[in-house]
C-alpha positions as CSV (number, residue, x, y, z in Angstrom):
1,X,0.0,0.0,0.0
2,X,2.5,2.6,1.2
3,X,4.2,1.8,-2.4
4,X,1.7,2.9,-4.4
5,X,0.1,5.8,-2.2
6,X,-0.4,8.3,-4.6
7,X,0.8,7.2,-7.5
8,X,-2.2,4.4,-8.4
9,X,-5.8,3.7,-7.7
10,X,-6.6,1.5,-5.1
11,X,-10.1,-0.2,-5.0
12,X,-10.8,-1.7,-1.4
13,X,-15.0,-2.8,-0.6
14,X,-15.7,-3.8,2.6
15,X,-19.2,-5.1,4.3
16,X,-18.8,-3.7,7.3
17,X,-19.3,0.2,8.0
18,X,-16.3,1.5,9.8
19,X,-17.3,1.4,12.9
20,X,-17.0,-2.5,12.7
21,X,-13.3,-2.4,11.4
22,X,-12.2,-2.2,15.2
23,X,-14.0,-5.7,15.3
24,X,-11.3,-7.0,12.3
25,X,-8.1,-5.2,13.3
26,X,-8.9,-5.5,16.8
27,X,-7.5,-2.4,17.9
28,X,-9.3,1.3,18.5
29,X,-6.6,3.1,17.9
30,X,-4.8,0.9,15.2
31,X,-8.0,1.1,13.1
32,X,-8.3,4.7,13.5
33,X,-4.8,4.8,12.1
34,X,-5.6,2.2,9.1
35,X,-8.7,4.3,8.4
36,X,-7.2,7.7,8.3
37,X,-4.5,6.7,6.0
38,X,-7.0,4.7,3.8
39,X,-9.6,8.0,3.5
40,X,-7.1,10.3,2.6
41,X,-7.9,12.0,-0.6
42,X,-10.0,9.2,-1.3
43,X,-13.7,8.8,-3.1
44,X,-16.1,6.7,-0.4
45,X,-19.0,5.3,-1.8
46,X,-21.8,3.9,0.3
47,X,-24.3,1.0,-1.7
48,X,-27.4,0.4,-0.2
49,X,-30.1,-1.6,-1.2
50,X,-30.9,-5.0,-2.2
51,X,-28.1,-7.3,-3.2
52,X,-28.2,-8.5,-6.8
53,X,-26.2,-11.4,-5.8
54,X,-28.1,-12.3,-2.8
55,X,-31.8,-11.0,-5.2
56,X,-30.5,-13.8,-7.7
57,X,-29.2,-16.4,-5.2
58,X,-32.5,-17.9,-4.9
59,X,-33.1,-18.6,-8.8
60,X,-29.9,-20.7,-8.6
61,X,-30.9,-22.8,-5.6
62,X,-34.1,-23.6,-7.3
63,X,-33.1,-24.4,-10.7
């Protein structure tokens, strides 16, 4: 990561809201630092709604 900070796009999706991070890294204050460094001059984008993989799961599972 620290290689290509600023000098490439990095795409990173995540199910969990930030909040919840702490949960995978463990650490309040490590996961503030992760997320600060991953937000910088970065584009967030928040999907909501249904799941078109999960909408079309069930066509496979009863085909």
């Amino acid at each position: 990561m620290s290689s290509n900070y600023q000098r490439t796009s990095i795409i990173i999706t995540s199910n969990k809201s930030f909040e919840e991070w702490t949960e995978v890294f463990g650490d309040n204050v490590i996961t503030t630092a992760i997320l600060d460094r991953l937000v910088h001059h970065s584009e967030l984008f928040s999907l909501t709604g249904d799941s078109y993989r999960m909408t079309h799961r069930k066509t496979f599972l009863t085909a």
